[in-house]
Structures are given as C-alpha cells and as structure tokens.
MARTI-51090 format. One record per residue (C-alpha): residue number from 0; residue in three letters; chain; x, y, z. Coordinates in steps of 0.05 Angstrom, whole numbers. Layout:
N
{NUM,"ALA","A",{X,Y,Z}}
...
This chain:
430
{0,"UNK","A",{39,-1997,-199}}
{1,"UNK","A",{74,-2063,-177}}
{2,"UNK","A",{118,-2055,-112}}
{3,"UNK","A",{171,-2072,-142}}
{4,"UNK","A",{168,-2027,-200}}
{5,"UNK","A",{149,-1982,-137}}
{6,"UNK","A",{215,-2006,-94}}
{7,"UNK","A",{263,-2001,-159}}
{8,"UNK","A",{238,-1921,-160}}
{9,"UNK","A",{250,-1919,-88}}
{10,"UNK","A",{318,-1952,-88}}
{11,"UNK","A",{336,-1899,-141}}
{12,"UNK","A",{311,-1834,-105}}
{13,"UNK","A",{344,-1858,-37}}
{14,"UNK","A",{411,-1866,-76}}
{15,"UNK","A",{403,-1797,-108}}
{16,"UNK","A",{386,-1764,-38}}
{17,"UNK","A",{448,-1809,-9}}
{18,"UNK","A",{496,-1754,-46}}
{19,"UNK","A",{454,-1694,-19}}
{20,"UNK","A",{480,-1668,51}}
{21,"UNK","A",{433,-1622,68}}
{22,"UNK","A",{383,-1670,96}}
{23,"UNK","A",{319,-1632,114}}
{24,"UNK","A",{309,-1619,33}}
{25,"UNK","A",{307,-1692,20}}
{26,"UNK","A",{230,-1693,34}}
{27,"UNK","A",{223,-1634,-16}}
{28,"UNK","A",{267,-1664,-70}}
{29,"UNK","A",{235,-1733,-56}}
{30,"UNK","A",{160,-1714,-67}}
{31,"UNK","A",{195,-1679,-132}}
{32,"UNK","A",{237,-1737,-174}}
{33,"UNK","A",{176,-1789,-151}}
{34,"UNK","A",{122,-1738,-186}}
{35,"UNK","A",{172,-1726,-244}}
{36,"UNK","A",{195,-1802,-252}}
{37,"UNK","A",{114,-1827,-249}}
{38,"UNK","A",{91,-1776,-296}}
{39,"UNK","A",{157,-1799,-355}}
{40,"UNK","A",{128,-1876,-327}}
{41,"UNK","A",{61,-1855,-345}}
{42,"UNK","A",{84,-1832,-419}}
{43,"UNK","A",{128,-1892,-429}}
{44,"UNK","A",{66,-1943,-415}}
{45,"UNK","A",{17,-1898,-456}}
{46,"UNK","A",{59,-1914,-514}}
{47,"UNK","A",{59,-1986,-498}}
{48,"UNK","A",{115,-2006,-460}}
{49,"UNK","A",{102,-2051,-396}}
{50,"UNK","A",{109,-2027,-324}}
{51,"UNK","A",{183,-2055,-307}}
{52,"UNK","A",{206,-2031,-391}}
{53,"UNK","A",{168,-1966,-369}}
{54,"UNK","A",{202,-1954,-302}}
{55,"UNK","A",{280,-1970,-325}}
{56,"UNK","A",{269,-1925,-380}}
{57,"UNK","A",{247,-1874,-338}}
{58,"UNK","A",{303,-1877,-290}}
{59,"UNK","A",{350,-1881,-349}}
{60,"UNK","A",{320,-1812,-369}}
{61,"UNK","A",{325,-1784,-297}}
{62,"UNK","A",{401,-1795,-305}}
{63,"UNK","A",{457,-1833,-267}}
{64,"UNK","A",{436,-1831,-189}}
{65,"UNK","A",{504,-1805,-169}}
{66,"UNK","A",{503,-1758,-218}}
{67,"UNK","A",{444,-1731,-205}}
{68,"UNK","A",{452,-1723,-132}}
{69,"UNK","A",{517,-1687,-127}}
{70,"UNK","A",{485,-1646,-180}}
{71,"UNK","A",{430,-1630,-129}}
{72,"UNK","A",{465,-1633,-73}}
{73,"UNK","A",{511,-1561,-104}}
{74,"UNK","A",{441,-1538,-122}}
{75,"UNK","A",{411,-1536,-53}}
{76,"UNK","A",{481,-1534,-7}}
{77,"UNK","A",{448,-1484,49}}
{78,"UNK","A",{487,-1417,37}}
{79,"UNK","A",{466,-1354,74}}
{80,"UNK","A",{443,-1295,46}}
{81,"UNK","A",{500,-1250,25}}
{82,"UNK","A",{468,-1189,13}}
{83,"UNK","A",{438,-1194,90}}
{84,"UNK","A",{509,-1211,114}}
{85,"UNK","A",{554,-1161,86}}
{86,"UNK","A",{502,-1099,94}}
{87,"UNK","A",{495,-1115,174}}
{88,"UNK","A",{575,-1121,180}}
{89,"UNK","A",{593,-1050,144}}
{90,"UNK","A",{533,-1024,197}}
{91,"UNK","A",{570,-1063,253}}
{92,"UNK","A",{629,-1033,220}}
{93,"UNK","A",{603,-957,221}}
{94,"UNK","A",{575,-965,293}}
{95,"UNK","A",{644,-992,318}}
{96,"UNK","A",{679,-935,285}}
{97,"UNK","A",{632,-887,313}}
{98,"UNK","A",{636,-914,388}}
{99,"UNK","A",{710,-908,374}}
{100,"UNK","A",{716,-843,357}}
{101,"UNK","A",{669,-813,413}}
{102,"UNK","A",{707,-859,456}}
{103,"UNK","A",{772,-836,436}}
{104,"UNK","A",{742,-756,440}}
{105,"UNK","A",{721,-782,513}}
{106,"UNK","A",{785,-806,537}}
{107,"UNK","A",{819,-731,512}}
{108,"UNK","A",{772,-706,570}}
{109,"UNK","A",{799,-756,614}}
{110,"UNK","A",{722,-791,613}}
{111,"UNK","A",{745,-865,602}}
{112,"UNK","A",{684,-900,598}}
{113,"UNK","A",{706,-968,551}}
{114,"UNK","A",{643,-969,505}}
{115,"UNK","A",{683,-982,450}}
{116,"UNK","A",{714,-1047,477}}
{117,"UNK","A",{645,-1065,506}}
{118,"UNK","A",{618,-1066,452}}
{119,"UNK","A",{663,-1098,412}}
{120,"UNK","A",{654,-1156,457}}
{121,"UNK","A",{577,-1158,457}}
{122,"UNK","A",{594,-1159,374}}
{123,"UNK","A",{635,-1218,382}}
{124,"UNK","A",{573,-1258,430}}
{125,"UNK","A",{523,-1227,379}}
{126,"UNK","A",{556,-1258,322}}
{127,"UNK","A",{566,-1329,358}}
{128,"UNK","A",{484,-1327,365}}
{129,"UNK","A",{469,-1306,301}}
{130,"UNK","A",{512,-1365,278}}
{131,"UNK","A",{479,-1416,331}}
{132,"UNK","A",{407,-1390,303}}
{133,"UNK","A",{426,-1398,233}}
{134,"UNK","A",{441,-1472,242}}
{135,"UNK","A",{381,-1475,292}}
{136,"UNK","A",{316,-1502,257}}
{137,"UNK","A",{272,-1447,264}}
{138,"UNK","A",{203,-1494,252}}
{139,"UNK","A",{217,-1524,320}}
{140,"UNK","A",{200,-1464,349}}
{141,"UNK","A",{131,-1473,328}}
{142,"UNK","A",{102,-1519,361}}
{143,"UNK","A",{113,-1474,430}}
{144,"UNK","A",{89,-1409,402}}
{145,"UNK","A",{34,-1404,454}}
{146,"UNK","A",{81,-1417,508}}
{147,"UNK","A",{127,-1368,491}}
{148,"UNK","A",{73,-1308,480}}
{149,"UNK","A",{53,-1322,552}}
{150,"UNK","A",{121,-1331,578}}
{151,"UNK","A",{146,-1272,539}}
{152,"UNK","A",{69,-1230,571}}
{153,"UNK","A",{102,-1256,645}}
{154,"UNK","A",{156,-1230,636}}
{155,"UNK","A",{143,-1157,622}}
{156,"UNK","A",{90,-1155,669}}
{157,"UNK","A",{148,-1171,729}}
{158,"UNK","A",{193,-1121,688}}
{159,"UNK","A",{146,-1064,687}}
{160,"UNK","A",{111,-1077,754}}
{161,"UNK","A",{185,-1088,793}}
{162,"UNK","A",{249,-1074,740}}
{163,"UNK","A",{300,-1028,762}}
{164,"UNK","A",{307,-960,726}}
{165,"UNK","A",{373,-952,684}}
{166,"UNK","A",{380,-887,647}}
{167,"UNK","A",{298,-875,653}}
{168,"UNK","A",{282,-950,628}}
{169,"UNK","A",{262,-1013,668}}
{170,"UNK","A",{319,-1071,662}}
{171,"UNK","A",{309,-1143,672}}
{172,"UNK","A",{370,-1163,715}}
{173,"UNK","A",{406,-1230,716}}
{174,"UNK","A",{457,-1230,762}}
{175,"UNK","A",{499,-1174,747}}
{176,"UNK","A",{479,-1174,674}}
{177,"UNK","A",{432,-1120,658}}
{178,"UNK","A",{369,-1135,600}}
{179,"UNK","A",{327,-1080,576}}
{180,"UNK","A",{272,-1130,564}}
{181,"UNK","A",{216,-1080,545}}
{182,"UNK","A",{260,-1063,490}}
{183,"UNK","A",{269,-1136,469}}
{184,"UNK","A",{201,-1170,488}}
{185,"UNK","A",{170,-1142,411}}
{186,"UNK","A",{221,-1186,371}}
{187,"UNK","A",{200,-1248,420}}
{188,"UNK","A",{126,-1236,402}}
{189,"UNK","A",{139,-1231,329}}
{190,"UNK","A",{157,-1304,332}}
{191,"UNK","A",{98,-1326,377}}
{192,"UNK","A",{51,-1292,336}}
{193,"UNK","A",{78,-1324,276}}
{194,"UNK","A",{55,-1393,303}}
{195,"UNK","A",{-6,-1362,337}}
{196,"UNK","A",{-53,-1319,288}}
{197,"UNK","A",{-55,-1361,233}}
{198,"UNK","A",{-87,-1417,269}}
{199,"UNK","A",{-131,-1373,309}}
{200,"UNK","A",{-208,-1378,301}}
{201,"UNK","A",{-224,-1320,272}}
{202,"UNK","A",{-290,-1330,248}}
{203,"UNK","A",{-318,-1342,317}}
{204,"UNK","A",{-337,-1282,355}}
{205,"UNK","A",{-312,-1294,421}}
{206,"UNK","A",{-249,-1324,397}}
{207,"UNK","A",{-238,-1268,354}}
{208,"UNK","A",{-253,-1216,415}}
{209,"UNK","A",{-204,-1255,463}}
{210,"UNK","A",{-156,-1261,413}}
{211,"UNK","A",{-163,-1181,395}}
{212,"UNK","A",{-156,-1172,469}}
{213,"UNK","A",{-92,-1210,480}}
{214,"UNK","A",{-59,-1177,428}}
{215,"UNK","A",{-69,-1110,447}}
{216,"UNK","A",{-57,-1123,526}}
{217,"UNK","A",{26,-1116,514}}
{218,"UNK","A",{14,-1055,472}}
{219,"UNK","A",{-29,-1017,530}}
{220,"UNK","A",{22,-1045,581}}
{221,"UNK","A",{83,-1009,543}}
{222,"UNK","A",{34,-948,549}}
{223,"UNK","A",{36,-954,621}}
{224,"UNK","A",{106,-959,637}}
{225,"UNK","A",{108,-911,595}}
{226,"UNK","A",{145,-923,526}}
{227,"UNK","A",{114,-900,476}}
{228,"UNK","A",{171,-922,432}}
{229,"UNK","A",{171,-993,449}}
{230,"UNK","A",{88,-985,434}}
{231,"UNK","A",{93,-954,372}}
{232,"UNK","A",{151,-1011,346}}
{233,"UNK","A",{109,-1070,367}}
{234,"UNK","A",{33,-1035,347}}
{235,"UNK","A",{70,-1030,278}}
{236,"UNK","A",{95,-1107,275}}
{237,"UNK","A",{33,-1136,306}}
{238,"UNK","A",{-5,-1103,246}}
{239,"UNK","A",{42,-1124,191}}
{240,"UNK","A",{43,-1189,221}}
{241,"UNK","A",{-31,-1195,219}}
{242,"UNK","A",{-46,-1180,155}}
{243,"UNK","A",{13,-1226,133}}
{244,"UNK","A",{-21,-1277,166}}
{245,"UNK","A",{-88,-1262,127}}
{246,"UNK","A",{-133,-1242,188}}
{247,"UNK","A",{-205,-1218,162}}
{248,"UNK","A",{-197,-1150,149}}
{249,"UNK","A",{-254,-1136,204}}
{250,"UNK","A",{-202,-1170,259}}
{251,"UNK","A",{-157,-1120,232}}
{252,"UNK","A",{-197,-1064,235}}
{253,"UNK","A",{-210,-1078,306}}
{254,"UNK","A",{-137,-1078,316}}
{255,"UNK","A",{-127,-1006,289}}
{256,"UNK","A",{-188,-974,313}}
{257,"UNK","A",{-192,-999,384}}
{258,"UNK","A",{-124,-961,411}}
{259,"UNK","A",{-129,-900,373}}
{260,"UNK","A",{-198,-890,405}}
{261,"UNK","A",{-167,-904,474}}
{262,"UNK","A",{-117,-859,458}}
{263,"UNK","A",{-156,-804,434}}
{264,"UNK","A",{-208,-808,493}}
{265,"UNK","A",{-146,-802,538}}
{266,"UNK","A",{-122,-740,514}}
{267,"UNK","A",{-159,-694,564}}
{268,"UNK","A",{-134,-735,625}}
{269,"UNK","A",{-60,-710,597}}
{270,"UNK","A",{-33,-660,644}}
{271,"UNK","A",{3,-604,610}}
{272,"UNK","A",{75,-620,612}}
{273,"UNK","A",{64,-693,589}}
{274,"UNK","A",{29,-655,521}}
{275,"UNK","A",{80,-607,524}}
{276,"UNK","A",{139,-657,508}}
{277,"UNK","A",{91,-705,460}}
{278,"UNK","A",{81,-630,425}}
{279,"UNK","A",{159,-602,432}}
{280,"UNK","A",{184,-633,364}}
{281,"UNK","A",{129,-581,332}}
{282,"UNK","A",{151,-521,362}}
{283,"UNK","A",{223,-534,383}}
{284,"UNK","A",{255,-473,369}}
{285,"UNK","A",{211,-428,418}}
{286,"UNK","A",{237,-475,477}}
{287,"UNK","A",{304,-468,459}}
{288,"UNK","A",{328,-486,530}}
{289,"UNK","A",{275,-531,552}}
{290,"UNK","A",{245,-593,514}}
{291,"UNK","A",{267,-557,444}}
{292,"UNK","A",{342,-561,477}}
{293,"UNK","A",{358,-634,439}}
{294,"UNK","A",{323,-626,383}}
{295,"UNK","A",{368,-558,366}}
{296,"UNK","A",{435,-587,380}}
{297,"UNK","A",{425,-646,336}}
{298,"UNK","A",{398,-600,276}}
{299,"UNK","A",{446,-544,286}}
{300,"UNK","A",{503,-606,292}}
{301,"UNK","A",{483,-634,225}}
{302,"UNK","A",{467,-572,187}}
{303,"UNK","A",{544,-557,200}}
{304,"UNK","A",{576,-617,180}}
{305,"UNK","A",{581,-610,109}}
{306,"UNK","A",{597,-668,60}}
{307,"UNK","A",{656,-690,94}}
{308,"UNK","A",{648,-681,177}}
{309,"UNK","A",{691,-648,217}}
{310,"UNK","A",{731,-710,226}}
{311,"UNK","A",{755,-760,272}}
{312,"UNK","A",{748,-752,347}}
{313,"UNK","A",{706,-693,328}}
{314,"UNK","A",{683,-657,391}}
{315,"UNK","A",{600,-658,389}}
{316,"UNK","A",{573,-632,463}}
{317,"UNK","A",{506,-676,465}}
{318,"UNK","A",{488,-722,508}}
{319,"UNK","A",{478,-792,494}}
{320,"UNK","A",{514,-789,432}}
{321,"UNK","A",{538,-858,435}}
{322,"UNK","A",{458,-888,440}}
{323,"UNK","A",{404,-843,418}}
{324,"UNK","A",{438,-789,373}}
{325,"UNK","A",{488,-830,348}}
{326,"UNK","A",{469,-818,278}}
{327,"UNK","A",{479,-742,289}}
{328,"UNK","A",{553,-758,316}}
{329,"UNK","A",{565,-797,244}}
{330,"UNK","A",{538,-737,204}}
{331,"UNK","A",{575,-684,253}}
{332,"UNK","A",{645,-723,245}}
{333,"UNK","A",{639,-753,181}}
{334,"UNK","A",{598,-718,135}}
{335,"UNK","A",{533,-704,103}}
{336,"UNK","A",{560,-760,51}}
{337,"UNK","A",{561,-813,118}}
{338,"UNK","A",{497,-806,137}}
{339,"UNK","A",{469,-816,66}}
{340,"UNK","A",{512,-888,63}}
{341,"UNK","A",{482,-901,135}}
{342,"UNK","A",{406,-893,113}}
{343,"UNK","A",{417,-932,42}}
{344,"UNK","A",{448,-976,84}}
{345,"UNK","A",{382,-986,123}}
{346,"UNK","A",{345,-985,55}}
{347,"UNK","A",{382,-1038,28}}
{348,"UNK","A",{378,-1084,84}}
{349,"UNK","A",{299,-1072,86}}
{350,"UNK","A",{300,-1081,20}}
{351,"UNK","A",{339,-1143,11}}
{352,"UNK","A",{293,-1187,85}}
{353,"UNK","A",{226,-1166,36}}
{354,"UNK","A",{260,-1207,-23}}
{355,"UNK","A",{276,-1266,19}}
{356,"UNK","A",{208,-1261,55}}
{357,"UNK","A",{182,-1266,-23}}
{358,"UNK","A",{215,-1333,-27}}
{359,"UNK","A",{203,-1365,35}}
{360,"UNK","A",{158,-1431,22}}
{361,"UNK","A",{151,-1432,90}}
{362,"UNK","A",{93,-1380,115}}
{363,"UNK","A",{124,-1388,189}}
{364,"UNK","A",{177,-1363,166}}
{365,"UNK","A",{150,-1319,118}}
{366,"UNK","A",{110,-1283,172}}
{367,"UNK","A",{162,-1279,225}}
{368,"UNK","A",{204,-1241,167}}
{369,"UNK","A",{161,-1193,158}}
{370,"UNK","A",{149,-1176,235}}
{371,"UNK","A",{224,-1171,236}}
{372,"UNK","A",{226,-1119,176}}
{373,"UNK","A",{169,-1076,206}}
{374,"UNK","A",{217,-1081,275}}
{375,"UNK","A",{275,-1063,234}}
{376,"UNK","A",{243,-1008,185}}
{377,"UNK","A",{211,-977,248}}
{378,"UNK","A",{280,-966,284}}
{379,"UNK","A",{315,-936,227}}
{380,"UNK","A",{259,-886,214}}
{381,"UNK","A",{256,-862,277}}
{382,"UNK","A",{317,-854,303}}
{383,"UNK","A",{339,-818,246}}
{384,"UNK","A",{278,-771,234}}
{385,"UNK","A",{282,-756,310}}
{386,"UNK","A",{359,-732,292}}
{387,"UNK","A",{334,-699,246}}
{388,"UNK","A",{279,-670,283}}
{389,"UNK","A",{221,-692,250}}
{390,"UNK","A",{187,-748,298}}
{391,"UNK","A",{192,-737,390}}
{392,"UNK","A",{250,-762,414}}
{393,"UNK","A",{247,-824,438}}
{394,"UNK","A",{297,-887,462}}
{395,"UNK","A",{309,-913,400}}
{396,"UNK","A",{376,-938,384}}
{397,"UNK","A",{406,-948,311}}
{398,"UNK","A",{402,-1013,296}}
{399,"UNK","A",{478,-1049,290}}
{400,"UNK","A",{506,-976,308}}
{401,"UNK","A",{487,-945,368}}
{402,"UNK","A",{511,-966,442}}
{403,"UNK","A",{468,-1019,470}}
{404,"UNK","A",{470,-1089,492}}
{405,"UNK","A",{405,-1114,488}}
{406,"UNK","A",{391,-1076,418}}
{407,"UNK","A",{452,-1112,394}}
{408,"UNK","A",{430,-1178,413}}
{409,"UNK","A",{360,-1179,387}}
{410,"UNK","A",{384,-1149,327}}
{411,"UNK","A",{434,-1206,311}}
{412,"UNK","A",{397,-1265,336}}
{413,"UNK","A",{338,-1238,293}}
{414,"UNK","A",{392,-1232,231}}
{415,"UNK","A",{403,-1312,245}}
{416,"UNK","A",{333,-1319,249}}
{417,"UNK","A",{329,-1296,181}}
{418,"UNK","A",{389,-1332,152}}
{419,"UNK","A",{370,-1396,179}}
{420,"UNK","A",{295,-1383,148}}
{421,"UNK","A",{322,-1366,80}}
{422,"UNK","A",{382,-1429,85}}
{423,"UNK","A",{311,-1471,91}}
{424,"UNK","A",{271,-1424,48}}
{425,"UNK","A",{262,-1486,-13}}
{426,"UNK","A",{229,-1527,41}}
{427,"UNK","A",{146,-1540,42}}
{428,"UNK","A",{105,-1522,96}}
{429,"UNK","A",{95,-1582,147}}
C-alpha cells in the first residue's frame, strides 16, 4: 500500500486514540482498527476501486474519528472490579465490628488494649496501598522478578536465622514497626514466580533440577522455623502457580513428590510431644485440658450460639479471640446465621479473582491471580475448619477480619494487585 494511503490510515487511528484517555490500551486498539480498516481496504479494491477510493471509503465506514473514539474511550475507561471491592469492604466491615465488640467486652474488664482503633488505622494505610497498586502498572514488575525472589529468599533467611519472637512468631523489625515477614514473604513470591517459571528451561535437566531446588528451599526453611502454616500456604501457591504457568507435568511431579518423601522419612526423628500436637485435632476430646483444651472451647462456643449469637459484647473466655479464633467470636456473638455470611463471603470473593483471572490477556497477570487465590482460598479454609475443629490449629488469621497488621497489608496490596491487573486485563501480552 502507498504511504500515503498508509499515513491517511494512520492520521485517522491517531485522531480516534486522541479521544481515548486511558493510554496503555491505545496499542491494543491500534493493532485492532488498522487490521479491521486493511481488511474493508482489501474488499473495497477487490471490487475494483483504487487504493486512495479504497482507503476513504473505508474510513468513511469506520465512522467519524471523534465519534468513534469517545465511543471507545467509555468502552475501555479503566473501572475496578466491583464485585472484588464491595465483598472485601463488608469483610473489612465484619472484622471491624468484631474487634469492636471484643474490644468493647475488654474494656468492661478494665483490659484496654485499643485493637479496635489500631486497626482501624492499619485499614485506612491498607486502603491508601491498595489504591497506589491499582494505579501502579503491575507489568513493570516484571522485568525484576528474579531480583525480587532472591531479595524476598534474603530476607527470610535473616528473619528466621535472627527475628525476634512475638507471640511464638519471628518479626522483621523496622524501627519500632513490627513485620511478621514469614507470614508475608508467600504473597512476594507469588509475584516473582509469575515472571520466573514461565521462562525457565524446563526441558534441560540441570536447569530443571536447580530450578526444582530453588523452589522448594523457602518451603523447607518455613519447616525449620517451624511454621507449618506458612509451609502449607505457599507449597499450595507454588503448585497452582506452576501448573498455571504450564510446567511439564514431570517438573511438577517432582514438586509434589520430593517434600512429602522428606516429610514422611522424617517422621521417626519426631519426638513424641511434637506428634502429639500434629495428632491432637484427632483425638481432642480425651486431652480435654491439654492440647484438646482450644479445640473444645471453640466447638462447645459455636455449638451454643444458635442462629442469632448471644449478642454484642458477648463474653467468649478464649484466648486470642481477636487473631486466630476470631471466626468463633463472630459465630459465638452473632449467630450461626454470621458465620454462614462470613464463609459465602469468602466463596464469593474466590469465586469472583477466578473469573477475572479467566479474562486476563495478560498471563503475568493471569498467573500471579491465581497464586493470590490459592493464598486467599488457603486462609479461609483453614482458619475456619481449625474453628471448627477439623484441621491443627495453626496461626492463621481471617483474611480482612482478624487482628493483624501484616495480614492486613498483604491482603489489601494483593486486592490492588488484582484490580490494577483486571483495570489492564484487555491489554496483550508484551
């Protein structure tokens, strides 16, 4: 084609895109009128009109630039997801409520201990980085995915190997600010494996063993601390990540098999109280004052509840209420009807990040979704099966509701992570 019969299709695309705000689709839309507008060109000169006859007809078809463009630019004006958005602020809600009320139950025992405001101001600095991240580009975190696994592997090495104990778990501190890292460092390698296993070369033996072995080396360090919790959560993403990122099945094989035959071979080198607690939730009942202890109070708590609670400020005498065993506190104080709105909740929120991870062009993005879900799903479960006394206890928080900077945080830059994937989720793959 001529250039200008080529400059006069230009001229009109760049005027259409001129009307479209949203700037980073104007590749996308770009690539799209020039295939349409050459394909109409085609048809026009098939029937035996010349190239310039051809090409103004073509544009007349495509409609008046202007037009066209603000038409566009209403059809891809980033919005985020609403569905995402309203189900984490009724959980932000519930949790907030919740604090309130054991804070307010507290305070009538003359135990002041400000979680509710605390955490109403760790809410208000979640929400401002949610909002930063869903403006944020996420594809320029690509290019440094490799940096940040081994930043992110650093990191917990220093944490495990030096970090002061809070409430039985190492903290990263900052100053006077207080990061239970351990608990955060799976959500960081969801996004560095997103970058990273895709490109790896799997096909070659020994970049497929080293790459089987740096995976796994965080998972057998979170053994070692020990948190089995914090294991379990990123064992689960790692493996949903991989297959999302369409490692041979063999790689992935490798992945399963290699720690559950570590873990079965140590076993016998368990002394008897450490199988005794992995063993209590089994057998609870007989160790009604030992390890069985939590696991009775939070069944016998929610057994008596009934549909409606026993109301506000309720009186519930377990510890931790405001973290672990939150979800026991909603069901005790609000009803067997509160915690069924918690867990659909939950469901629906799962539900709606595997519909935008359906849509997402961008397998980046599409990948680091999914890690997020299987973070997400695994949190829910077990926190409230352990309430309910059907997985061990372990220190897993309710995601949005129970006590817990650090939770919080992940949890809401993670929820910008995702919005500002599916605000770009039209946009091509670089």
């Amino acid at each position: 084609m001529g250039v200008e019969c080529n400059s006069r299709i230009e001229e009109y695309i760049n005027e259409v895109c001129g009307h479209i705000k949203f700037e980073e689709i104007h590749k996308e839309i770009k690539l799209e009128l020039e295939s349409h507008i050459y394909e109409v060109v085609d048809e026009y000169m098939n029937n035996g009109f010349s190239e310039e006859e051809a090409v103004e007809k073509a544009i007349a078809q495509m409609g008046n630039a202007v037009i066209v463009g603000k038409q566009l630019n209403t059809t891809h004006k980033p919005k985020p997801d609403l569905g995402i958005l309203v189900t984490v602020a009724v959980l932000l809600s519930v949790g907030l409520i919740a604090l309130y009320s054991i804070e307010a139950m507290a305070s009538a025992y003359k135990h002041m201990s400000f979680v509710f405001n605390k955490t109403l101001v760790i809410t208000m600095v979640g929400i401002a980085l949610g909002s930063l991240m869903y403006f944020f580009d996420y594809k320029k975190i690509k290019p440094f995915c490799k940096h940040i696994y081994l930043v992110n592997m650093l990191i917990i090495i220093i944490v495990a190997v030096t970090g002061n104990g809070v409430n039985g778990r190492s903290y990263l501190f900052i100053g006077e600010i207080g990061l239970n890292y351990i608990y955060i460092s799976p959500w960081v390698f969801v996004v560095a494996y997103a970058g990273i296993l895709k490109e790896w070369r799997w096909d070659e033996f020994i970049n497929s063993s080293i790459g089987i072995v740096l995976l796994l080396v965080p998972f057998f360090i979170y053994l070692s601390i020990p948190n089995v919790a914090v294991a379990a959560i990123y064992f689960t993403a790692l493996i949903v990540v991989a297959i999302a990122s369409r490692i041979r099945l063999i790689n992935i094989i490798k992945l399963l098999g290699l720690p559950v035959v570590m873990i079965i071979c140590s076993i016998p080198t368990l002394n008897q109280y450490q199988i005794h607690r992995i063993t209590a939730m089994l057998h609870y009942k007989e160790d009604a004052i030992g390890t069985g202890y939590m696991y009775i109070k939070c069944t016998e708590a929610i057994k008596s509840a009934g549909f409606f609670g026993k109301g506000f400020k309720a009186v519930l005498q377990i510890p931790e209420t405001k973290t672990d065993f939150i979800f026991t506190y909603i069901v005790y104080s609000f009803g067997w009807i509160a915690g069924i709105i918690v867990v659909a909740l939950a469901v629906l929120f799962i539900i709606r990040m595997s519909k935008i991870a359906n849509i997402v062009k961008d397998s980046f993005g599409k990948i680091m979704i999914k890690g997020f879900i299987a973070i997400f799903g695994v949190q829910f479960a077990w926190n409230v099966l352990m309430n309910l006394a059907l997985v061990p206890i372990a220190g897993v928080g309710l995601p949005f509701i129970s006590y817990g900077g650090s939770q919080l945080m992940a949890s809401m830059i993670a929820v910008g992570i995702i919005s500002s994937i599916f605000r770009r989720r039209a946009l091509l793959e670089n």
